[in-house]
ZABA-378971 format. One line per field, with one value per atom (N, C-alpha, C, O, CB): residue in one letter; atom name; residue number from 1; x negated, y negated, z. Coordinates in Angstrom, 3 decimals, decimal comma. Atoms other than C-alpha are relative to their C-alpha. Glycine has a CB too. Layout:
BEGIN
rest = [A	...] $
atom = [CA	...] $
nr = [NUM	...] $
px = [X	...] $
py = [Y	...] $
pz = [Z	...] $
// end
This chain:
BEGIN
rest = [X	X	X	X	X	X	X	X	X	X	X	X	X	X	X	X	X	X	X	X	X	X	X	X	X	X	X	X	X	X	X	X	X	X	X	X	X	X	X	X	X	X	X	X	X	X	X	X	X	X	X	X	X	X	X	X	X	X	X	X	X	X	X	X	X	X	X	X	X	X	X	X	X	X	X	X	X	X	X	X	X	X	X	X	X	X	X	X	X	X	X	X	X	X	X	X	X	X	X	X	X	X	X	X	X	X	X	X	X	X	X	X	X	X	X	X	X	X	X	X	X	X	X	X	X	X	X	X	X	X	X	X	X	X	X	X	X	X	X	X	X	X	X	X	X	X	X	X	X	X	X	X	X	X	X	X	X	X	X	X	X	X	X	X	X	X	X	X	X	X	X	X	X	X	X	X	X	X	X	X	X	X	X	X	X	X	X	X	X	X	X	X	X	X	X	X	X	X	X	X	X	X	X	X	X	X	X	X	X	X	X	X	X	X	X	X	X	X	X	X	X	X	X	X	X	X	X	X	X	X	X	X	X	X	X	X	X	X	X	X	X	X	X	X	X	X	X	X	X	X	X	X	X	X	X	X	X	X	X	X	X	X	X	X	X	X	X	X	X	X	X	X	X	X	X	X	X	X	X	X	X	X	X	X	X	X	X	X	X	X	X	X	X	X	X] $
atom = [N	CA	C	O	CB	N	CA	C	O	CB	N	CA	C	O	CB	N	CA	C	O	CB	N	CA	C	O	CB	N	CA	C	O	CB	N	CA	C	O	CB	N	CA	C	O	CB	N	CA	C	O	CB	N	CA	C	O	CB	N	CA	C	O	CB	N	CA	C	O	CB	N	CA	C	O	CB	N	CA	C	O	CB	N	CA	C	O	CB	N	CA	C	O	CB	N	CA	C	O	CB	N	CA	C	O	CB	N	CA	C	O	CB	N	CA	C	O	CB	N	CA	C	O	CB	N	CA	C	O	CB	N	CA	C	O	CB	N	CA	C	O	CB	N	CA	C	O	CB	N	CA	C	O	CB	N	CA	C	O	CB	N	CA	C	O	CB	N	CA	C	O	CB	N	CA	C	O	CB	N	CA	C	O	CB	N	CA	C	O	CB	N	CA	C	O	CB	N	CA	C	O	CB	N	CA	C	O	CB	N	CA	C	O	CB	N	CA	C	O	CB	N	CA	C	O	CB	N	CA	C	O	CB	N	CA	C	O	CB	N	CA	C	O	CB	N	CA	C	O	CB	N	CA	C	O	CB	N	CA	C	O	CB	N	CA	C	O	CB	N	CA	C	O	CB	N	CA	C	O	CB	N	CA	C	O	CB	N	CA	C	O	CB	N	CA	C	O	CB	N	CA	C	O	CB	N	CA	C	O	CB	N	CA	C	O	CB	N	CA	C	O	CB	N	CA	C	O	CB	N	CA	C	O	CB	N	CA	C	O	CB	N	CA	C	O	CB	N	CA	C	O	CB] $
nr = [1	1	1	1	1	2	2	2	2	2	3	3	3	3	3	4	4	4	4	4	5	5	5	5	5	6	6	6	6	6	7	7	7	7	7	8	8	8	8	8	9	9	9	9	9	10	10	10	10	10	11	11	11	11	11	12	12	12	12	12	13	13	13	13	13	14	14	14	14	14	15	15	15	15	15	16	16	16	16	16	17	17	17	17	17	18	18	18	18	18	19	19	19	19	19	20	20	20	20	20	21	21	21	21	21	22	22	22	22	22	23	23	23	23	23	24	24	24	24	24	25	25	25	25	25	26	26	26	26	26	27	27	27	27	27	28	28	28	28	28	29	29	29	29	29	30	30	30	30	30	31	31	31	31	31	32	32	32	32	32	33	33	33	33	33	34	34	34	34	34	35	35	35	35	35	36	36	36	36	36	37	37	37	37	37	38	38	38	38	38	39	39	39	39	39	40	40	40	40	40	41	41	41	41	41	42	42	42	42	42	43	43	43	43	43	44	44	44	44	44	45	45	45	45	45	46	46	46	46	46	47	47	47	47	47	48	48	48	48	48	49	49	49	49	49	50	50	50	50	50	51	51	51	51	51	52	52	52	52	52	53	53	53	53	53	54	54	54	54	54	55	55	55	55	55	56	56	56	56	56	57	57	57	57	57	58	58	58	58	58	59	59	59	59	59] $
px = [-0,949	-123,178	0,316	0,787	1,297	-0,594	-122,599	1,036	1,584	-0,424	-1,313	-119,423	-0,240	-1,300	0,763	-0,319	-118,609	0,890	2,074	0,307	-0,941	-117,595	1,137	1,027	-0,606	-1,332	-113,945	-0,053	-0,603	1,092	-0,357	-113,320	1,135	1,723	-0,725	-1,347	-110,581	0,968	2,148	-0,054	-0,490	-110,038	1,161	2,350	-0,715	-0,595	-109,274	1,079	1,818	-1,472	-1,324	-106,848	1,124	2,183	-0,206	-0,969	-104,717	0,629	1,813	-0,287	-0,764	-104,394	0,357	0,509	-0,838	-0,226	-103,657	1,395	2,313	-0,927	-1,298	-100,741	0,494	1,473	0,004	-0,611	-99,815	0,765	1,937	-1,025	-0,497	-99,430	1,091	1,994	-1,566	-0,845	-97,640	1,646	2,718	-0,632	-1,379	-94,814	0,559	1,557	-0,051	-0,794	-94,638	1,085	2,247	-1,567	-0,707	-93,510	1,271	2,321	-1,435	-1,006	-91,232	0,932	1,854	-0,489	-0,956	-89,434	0,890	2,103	-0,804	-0,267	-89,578	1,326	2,488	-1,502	-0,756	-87,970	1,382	2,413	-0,541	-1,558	-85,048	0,694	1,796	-0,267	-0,680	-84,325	0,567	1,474	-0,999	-0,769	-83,516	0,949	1,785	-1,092	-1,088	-81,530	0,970	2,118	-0,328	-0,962	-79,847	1,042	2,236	-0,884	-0,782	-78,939	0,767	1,974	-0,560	-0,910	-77,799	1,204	2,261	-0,827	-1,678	-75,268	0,471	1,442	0,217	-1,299	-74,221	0,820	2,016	-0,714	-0,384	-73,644	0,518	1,140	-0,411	-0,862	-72,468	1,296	2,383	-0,577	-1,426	-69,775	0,773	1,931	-0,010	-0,740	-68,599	0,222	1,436	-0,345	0,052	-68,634	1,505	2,611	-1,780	-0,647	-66,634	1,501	2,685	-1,440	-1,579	-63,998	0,243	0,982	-0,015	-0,678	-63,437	0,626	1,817	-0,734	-1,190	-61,919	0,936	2,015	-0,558	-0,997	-60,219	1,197	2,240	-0,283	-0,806	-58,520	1,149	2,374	-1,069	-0,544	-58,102	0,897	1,948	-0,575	-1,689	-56,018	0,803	1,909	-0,067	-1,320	-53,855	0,709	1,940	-0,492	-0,399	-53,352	1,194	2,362	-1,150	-0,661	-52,009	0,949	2,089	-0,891	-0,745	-50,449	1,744	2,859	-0,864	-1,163	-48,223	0,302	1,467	-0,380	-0,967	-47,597	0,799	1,637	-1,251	-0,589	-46,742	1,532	2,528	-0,878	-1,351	-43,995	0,800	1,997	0,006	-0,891	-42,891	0,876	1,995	-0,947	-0,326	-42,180	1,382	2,513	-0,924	-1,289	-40,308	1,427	2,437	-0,368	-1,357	-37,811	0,866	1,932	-0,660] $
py = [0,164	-76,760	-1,492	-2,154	0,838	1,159	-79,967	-0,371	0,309	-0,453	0,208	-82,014	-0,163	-0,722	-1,262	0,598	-82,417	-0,905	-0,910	0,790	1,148	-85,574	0,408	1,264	-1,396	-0,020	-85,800	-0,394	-1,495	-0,546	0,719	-86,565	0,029	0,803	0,183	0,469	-88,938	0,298	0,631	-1,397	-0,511	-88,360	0,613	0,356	0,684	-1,463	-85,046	0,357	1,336	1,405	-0,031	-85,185	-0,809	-0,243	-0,052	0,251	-87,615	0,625	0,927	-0,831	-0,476	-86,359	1,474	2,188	-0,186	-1,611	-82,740	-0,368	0,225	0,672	0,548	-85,026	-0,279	0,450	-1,196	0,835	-86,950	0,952	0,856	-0,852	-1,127	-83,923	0,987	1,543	1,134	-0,593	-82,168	-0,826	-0,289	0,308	0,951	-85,129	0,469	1,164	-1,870	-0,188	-85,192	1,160	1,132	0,832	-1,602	-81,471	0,035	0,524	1,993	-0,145	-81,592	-0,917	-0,336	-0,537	0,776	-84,671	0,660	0,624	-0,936	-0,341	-82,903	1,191	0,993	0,569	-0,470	-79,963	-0,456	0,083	0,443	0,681	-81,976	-0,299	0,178	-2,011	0,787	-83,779	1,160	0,948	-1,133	-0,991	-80,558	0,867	1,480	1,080	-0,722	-78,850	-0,876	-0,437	0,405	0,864	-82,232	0,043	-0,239	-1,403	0,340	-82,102	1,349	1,261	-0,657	-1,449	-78,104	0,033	0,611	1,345	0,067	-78,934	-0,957	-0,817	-0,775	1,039	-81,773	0,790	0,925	-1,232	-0,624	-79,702	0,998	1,440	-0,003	-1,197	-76,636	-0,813	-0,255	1,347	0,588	-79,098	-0,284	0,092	-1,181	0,117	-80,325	1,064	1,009	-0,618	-1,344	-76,751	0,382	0,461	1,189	-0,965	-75,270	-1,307	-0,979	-0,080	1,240	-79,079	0,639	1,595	-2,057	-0,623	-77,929	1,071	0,945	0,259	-1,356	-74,472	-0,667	-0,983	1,676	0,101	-75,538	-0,729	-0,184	-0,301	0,473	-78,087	0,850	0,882	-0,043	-0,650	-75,669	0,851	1,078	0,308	-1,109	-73,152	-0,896	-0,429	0,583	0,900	-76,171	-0,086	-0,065	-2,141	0,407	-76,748	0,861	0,475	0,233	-1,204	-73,204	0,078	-0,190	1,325	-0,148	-72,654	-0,660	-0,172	-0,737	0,955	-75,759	0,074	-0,038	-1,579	-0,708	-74,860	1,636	2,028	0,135	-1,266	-71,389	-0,143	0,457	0,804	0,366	-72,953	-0,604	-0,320	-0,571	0,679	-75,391	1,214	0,886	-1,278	-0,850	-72,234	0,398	0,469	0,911	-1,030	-70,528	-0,259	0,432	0,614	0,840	-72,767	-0,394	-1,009	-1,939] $
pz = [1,085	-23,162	-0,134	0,791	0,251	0,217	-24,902	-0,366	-1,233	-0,496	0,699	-25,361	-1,482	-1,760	0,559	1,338	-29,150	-0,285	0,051	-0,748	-0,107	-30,221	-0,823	-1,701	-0,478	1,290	-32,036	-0,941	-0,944	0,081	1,137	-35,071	-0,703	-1,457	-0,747	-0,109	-34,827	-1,156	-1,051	0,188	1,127	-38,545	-0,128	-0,319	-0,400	0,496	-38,940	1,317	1,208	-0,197	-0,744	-36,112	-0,024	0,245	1,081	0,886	-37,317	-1,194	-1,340	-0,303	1,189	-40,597	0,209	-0,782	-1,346	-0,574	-38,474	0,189	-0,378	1,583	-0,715	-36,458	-1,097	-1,258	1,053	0,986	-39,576	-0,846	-1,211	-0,814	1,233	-41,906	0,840	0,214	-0,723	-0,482	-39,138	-0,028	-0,307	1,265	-0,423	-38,428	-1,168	-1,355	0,185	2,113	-42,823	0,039	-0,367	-1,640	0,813	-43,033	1,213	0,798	0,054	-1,169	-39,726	-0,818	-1,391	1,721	0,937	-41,634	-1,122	-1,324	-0,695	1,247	-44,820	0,360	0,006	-0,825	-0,346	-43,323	0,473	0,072	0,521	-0,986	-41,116	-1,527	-1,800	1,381	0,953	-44,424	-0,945	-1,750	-0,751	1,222	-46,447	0,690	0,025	-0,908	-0,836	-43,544	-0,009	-0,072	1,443	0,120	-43,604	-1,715	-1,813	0,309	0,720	-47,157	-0,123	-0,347	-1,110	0,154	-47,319	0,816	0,563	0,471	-0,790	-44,561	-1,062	-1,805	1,942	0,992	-46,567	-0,911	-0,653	-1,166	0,595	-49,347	0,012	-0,954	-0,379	-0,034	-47,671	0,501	0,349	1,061	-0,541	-46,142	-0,911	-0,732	0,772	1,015	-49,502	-0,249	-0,054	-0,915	0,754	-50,845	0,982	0,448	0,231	-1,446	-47,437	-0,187	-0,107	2,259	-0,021	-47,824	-1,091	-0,855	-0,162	1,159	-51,462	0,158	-0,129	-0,939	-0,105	-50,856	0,870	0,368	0,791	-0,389	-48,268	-0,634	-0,994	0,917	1,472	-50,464	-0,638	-0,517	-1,207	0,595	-52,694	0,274	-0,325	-0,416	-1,135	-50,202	-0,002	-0,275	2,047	-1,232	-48,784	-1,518	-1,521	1,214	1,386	-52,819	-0,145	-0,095	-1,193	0,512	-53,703	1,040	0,662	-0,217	-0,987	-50,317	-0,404	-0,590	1,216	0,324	-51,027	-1,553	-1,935	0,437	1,494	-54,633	-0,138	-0,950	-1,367	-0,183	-53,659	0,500	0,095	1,014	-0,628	-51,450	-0,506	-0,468	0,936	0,731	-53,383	-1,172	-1,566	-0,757	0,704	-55,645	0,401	-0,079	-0,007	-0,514	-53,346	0,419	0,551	1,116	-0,890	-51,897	-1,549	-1,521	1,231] $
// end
């Protein structure tokens, strides 16, 4: 049985294309938290809003 040589190529662009999509991925989990965090600060907001206009009501 003979060795087969590599070809350096096609294993870079195996590694290369792998790193890309691992990036690609991180970067869109990164922005959905972002955006679920604004989303999730806004209500809250919005409770502390009503809360304290409710009170101010009552008193």
């Amino acid at each position: 049985m003979e060795a087969q040589a590599v070809d350096w190529g096609q294993a870079f662009r195996i590694v290369g294309g792998g790193i890309v999509v691992v990036f690609v991925i991180m970067s869109l989990l990164a922005v959905s938290t972002m955006i679920m965090g604004k989303i999730f600060t806004g209500i809250e907001a919005r409770k502390k809003a009503a809360a304290k206009a409710a009170e101010g009501e009552a008193q």
